[in-house]
C-alpha positions as CSV (number, residue, x, y, z in Angstrom):
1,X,0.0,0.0,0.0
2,X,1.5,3.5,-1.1
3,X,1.6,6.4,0.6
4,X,0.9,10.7,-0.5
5,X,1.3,13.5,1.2
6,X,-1.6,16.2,0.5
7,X,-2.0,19.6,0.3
8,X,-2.2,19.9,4.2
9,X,1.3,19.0,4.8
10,X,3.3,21.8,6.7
11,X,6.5,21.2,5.0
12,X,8.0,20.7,8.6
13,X,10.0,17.9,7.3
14,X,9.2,15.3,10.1
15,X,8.0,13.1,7.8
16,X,11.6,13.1,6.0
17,X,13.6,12.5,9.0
18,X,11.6,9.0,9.7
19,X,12.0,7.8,6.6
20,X,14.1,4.2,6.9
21,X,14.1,4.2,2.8
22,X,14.8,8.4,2.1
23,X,12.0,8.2,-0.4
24,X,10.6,11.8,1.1
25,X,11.8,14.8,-0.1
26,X,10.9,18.5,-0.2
27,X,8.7,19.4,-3.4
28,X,7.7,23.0,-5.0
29,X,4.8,23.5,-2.3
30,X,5.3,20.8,0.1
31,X,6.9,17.3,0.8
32,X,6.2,14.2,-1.6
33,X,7.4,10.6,-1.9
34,X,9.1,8.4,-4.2
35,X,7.0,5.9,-5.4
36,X,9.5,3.6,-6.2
37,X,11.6,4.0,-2.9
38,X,8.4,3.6,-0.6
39,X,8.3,0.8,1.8
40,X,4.9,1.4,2.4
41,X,6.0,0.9,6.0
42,X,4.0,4.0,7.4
43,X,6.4,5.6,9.6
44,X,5.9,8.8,8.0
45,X,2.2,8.4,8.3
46,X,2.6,8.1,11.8
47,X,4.9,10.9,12.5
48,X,3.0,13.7,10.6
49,X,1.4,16.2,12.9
50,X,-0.8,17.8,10.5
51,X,-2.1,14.0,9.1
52,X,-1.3,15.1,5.7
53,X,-0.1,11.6,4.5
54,X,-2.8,9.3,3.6
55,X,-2.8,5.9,1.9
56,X,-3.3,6.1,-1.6
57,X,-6.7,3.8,-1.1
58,X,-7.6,7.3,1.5
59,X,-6.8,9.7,-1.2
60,X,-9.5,10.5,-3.9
């Protein structure tokens, strides 16, 4: 199961630092994640205060 990060994210970079496989990094308006480097793990999901990252199933 993948992972986004939506509009609400804060750009804090939280999300980033937690990341085992560095597959978050900072986009034009706020973080995003590789695709192809996601573990799907959820540690960023977890660690988000603003509960910007949803799984892709979450996101329409």
């Amino acid at each position: 199961m993948a992972f986004v990060i939506t509009d609400e994210c804060l750009a804090c970079g939280s999300c980033a630092e937690q990341c085992p496989a560095e597959a978050i990094f900072e986009g034009e308006s706020h973080f995003e994640i590789d695709q192809e480097k996601c573990l799907a793990c959820g540690s960023c999901k977890a660690q988000c205060p603003a509960k910007a990252i949803k799984n892709t199933e979450e996101e329409e």
